[in-house]
C-alpha positions in Angstrom: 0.0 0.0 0.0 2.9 2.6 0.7 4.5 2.0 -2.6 1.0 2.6 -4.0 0.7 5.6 -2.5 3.9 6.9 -3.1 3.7 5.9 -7.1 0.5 8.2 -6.5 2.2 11.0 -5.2 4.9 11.1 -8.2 2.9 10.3 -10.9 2.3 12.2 -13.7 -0.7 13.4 -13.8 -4.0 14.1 -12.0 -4.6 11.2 -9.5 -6.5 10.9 -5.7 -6.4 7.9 -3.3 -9.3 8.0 -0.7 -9.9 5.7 2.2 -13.2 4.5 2.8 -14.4 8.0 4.5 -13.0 10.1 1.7 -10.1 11.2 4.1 -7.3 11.4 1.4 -4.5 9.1 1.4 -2.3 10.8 -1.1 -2.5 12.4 -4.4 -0.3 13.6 -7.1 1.6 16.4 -6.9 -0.5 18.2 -10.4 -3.9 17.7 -8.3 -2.6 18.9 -5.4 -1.4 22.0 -6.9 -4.9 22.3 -9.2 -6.7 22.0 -5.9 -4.7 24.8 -4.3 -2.9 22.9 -1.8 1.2 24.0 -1.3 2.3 21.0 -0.2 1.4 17.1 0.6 1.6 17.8 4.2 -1.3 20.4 4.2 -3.3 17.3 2.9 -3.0 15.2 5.8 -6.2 14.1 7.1 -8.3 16.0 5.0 -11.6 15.7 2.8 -13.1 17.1 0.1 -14.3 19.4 2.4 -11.0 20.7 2.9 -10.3 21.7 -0.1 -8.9 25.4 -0.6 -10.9 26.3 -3.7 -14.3 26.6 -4.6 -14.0 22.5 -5.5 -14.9 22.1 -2.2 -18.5 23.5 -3.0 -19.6 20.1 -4.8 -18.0 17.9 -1.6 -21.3 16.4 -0.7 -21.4 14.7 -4.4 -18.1 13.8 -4.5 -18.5 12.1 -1.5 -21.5 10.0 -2.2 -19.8 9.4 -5.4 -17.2 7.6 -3.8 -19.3 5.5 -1.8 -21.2 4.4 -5.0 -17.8 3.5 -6.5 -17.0 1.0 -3.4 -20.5 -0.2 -2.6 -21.3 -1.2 -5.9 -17.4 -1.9 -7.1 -18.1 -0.6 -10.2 -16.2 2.3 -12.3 -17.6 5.8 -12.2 -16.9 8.1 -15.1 -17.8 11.8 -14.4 -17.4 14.8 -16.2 -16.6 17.8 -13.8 -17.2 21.3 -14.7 -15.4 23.4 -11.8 -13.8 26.7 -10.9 -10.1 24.5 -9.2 -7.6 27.3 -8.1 -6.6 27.8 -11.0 -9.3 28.9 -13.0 -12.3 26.9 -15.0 -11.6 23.6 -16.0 -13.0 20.3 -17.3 -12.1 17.0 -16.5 -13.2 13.9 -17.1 -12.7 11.3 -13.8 -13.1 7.7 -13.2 -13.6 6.8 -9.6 -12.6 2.6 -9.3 -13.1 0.8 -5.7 -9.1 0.2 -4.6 -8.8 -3.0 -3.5 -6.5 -4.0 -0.1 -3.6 -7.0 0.0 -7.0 -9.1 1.9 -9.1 -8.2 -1.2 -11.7 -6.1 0.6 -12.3 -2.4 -0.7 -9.9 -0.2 0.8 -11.1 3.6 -0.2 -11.6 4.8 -4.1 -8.5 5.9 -6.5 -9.2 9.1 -8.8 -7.6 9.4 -12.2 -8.5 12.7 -14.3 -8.1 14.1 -17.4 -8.1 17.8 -17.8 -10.4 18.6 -21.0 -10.4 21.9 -21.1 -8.5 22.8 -23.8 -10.7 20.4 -26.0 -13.5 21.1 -28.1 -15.4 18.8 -26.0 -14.8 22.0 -23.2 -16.6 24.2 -25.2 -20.0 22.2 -26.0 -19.7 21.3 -22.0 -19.9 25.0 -21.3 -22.7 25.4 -23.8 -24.5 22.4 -21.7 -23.8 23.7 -18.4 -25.0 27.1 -18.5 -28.0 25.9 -20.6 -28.8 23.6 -18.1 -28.3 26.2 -15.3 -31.0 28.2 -16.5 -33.6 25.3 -16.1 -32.3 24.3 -12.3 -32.2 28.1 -11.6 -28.6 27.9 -10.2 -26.0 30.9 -10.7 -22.6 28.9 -9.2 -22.2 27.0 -12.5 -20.6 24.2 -11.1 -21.7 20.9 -11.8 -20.2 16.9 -12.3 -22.4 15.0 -14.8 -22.4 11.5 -14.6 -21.3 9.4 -17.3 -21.4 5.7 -16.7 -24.0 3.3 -17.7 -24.0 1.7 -14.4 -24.8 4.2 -12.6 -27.9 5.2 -14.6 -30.0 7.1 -11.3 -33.2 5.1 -13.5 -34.1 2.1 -14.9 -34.5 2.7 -18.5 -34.1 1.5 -21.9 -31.7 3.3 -24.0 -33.9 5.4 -26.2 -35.8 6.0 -23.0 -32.6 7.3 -21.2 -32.5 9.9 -24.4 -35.7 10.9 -23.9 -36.0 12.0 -20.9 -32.6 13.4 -20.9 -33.8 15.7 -23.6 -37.8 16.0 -22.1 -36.4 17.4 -18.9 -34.5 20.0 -21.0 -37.6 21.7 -22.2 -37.6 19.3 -25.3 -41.3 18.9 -27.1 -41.8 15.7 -28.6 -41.5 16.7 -32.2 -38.3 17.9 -31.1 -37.6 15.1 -29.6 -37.6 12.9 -32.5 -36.0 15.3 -34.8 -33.0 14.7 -32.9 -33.2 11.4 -32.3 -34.4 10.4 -35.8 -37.2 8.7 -34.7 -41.1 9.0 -35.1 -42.7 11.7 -32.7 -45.1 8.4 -32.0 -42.6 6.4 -30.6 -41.2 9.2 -28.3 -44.8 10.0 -26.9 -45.1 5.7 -26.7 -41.4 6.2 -24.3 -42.5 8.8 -22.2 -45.8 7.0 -21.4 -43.7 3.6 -20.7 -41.5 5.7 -18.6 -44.6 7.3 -16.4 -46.2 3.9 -16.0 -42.8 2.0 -15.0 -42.1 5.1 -12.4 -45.7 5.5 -11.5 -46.0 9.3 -12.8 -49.6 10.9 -13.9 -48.0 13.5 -15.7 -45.1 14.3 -17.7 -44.4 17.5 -15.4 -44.3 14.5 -12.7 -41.8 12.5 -14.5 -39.7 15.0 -15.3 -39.3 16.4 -11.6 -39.1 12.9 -10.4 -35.9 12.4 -12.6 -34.7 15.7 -11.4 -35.1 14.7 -7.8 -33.4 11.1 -8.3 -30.7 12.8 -9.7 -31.3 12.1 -13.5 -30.6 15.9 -14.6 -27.0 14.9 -14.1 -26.8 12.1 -16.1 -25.6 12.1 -19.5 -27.3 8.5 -21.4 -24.2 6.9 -23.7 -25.7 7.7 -26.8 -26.3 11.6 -26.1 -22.2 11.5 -25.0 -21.3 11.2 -29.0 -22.8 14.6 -29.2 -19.9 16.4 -26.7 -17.2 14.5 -28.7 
């Protein structure tokens, strides 16, 4: 475990190892200098909480992010959209469950990739502060989840589209312009999806997937469009 942490703590890029709690364990010295930390030592102990930059704003989701990646030992990809001490940037993580020498989960291990000066940046802005003006925030921060597995909803593929658009302000007609299917099949979706989560309404479904969390998910096929 020490020469795992210390292969953390010189390695090239952006990496985080967490215990179990999210205290941090160690994490490269790019990251800690992103963050706004001046040395490893101010890290000691710490949690996202901690953090020196507005970062720490979103600690409460990276948190229970954490403890989705060890309860469920399955990979998290997330696309973060934050102001780190250094300015705005966009990085794309993947949270994995890090295993101990007894094979039991230890904590989570962070890798990142810093987007920002991507094209993908740019349409992620354009998302963002689009989707800002529908949850009615002004702090522009946000981490959009990525992976499959951790779909907040238990829906087909063309259904995960959908709603991902519906609960953008998208009509049906628009619907199915952009996913190149008939407006009758889109209206057939959004009823499956109000019977399989017992809505009466599509106002219901669509603040029912905003409460579980669905506004933050981005479905597979709707990634294609950000790359």
């Amino acid at each position: 475990m020490k020469k795992m942490m210390e292969f953390i703590r010189n390695a090239p890029g952006l990496w985080i190892a967490k215990d179990k709690n999210s205290i941090y364990q160690g994490l490269s010295k790019e990251f800690l200098h992103m963050l706004g930390w001046k040395n490893m030592d101010q890290v000691a102990g710490k949690t996202d909480y901690d953090i020196p930059c507005r970062v720490s704003e979103f600690a409460n989701t990276f948190i229970k992010q954490d403890k989705q990646t060890v309860d469920s030992d399955k990979k998290l990809l997330t696309l973060e959209i934050m102001p780190f001490a250094s300015g705005w940037r966009s990085v794309l993580v993947e949270r994995r469950a890090r295993i101990d020498e007894k094979g039991s989960a230890a904590g989570v291990l962070l890798q990142a990739i810093d987007v920002s000066d991507s094209a993908i940046f740019k349409k992620c802005l354009l998302l963002n502060a689009s989707d800002q003006k529908i949850v009615d925030t002004a702090n522009k921060i946000a981490s959009y989840i990525l992976s499959v597995e951790h779909s907040p909803l238990p829906l087909t593929k063309q259904q995960e589209c959908c709603l991902f658009l519906l609960i953008r302000g998208k009509c049906p007609k628009k619907i199915a312009g952009i996913l190149n299917i008939s407006v009758r099949t889109v209206e057939t979706h959004i009823e499956a999806m109000r019977y399989k989560l017992g809505c009466f309404s599509k106002a219901q479904l669509i603040e029912k997937a905003i409460d579980c969390g669905y506004f933050y998910y981005i479905p597979k096929d709707m990634q294609y469009s950000l790359s």
